[in-house]
C-alpha positions in Angstrom: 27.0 -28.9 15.2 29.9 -26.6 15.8 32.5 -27.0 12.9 35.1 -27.3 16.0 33.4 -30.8 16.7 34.2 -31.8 13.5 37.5 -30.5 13.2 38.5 -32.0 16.2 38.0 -35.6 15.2 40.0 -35.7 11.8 42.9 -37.0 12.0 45.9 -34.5 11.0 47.1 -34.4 7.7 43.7 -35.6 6.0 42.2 -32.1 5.6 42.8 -30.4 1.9 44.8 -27.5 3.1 48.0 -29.4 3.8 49.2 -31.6 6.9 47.8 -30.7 9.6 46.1 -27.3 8.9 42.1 -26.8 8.6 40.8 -24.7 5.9 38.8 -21.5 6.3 35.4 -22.7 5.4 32.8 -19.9 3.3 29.8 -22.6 3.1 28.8 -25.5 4.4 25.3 -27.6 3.4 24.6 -30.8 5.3 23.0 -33.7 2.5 22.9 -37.2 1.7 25.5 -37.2 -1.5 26.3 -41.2 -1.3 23.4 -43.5 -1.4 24.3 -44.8 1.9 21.4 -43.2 3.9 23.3 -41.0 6.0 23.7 -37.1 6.1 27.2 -35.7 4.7 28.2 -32.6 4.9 30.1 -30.4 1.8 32.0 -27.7 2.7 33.4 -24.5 0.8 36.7 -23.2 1.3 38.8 -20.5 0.5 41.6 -21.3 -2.2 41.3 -24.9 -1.5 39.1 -27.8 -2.5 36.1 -28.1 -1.5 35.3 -31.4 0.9 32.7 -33.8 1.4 32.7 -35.0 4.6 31.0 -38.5 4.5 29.5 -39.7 7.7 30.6 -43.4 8.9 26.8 -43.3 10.5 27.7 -42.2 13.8 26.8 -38.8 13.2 30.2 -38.2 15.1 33.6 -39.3 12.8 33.5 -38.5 9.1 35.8 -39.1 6.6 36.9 -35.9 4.3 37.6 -36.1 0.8 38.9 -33.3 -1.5 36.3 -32.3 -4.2 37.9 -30.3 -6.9 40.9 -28.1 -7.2 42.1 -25.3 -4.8 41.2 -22.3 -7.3 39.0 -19.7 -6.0 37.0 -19.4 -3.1 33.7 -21.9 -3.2 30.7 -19.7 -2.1 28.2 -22.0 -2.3 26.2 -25.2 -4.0 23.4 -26.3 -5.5 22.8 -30.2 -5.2 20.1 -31.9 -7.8 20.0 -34.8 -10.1 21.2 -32.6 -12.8 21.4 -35.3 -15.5 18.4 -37.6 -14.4 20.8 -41.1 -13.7 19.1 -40.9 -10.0 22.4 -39.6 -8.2 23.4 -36.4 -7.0 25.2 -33.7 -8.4 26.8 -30.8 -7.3 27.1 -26.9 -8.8 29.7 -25.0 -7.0 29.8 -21.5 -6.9 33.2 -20.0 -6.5 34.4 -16.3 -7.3 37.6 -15.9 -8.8 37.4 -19.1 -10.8 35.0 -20.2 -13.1 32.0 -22.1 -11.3 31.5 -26.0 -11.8 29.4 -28.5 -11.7 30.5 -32.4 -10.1 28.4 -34.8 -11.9 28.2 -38.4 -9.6 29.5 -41.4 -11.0 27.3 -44.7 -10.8 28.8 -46.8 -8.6 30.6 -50.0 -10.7 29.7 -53.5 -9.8 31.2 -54.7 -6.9 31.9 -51.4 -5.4 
């Protein structure tokens, strides 16, 4: 997939760089982060968050959200079950700012 396919169906304004800008991207690594059987897609940017795009199972409309803070330049990730609670974390690997790791949250009952 082309990121231009992507880009194209966001809606302005939900994208981390500001209302109606798009991020330049440094990474991008498609995986299933949410439980919810479909593939998402994380994306690296330069001085901004980085985003996890989480598909609405179409494969075609996915909704970003911001993952971190806008220091550095994300450069790439490692996703494991780092802390063995069966759900996926993510390392980022950023220059200019000290890397991090994104531990998931079990989800809380009724969610």
């Amino acid at each position: 997939m082309q990121s231009s396919s992507l880009t194209d169906r966001l809606p302005a304004g939900e994208t981390p760089c500001g209302e109606g800008a798009y991020c330049p991207a440094t990474h991008a690594r498609p995986r299933h982060v949410n439980r919810d059987g479909k593939i998402d897609i994380i994306v690296g940017n330069v001085e901004a968050p980085s985003t996890i795009y989480f598909n609405d199972g179409s494969g075609r409309q996915y909704r970003p959200v911001p993952l971190g803070d806008n220091r550095g330049t994300a450069y790439g990730f490692a996703i494991a079950d780092l802390d063995r609670d069966g759900l996926p974390d993510i390392a980022v690997a950023r220059s200019e700012a000290p890397s991090v790791v994104y531990f998931a949250d079990p989800p809380s009952p009724g969610r």
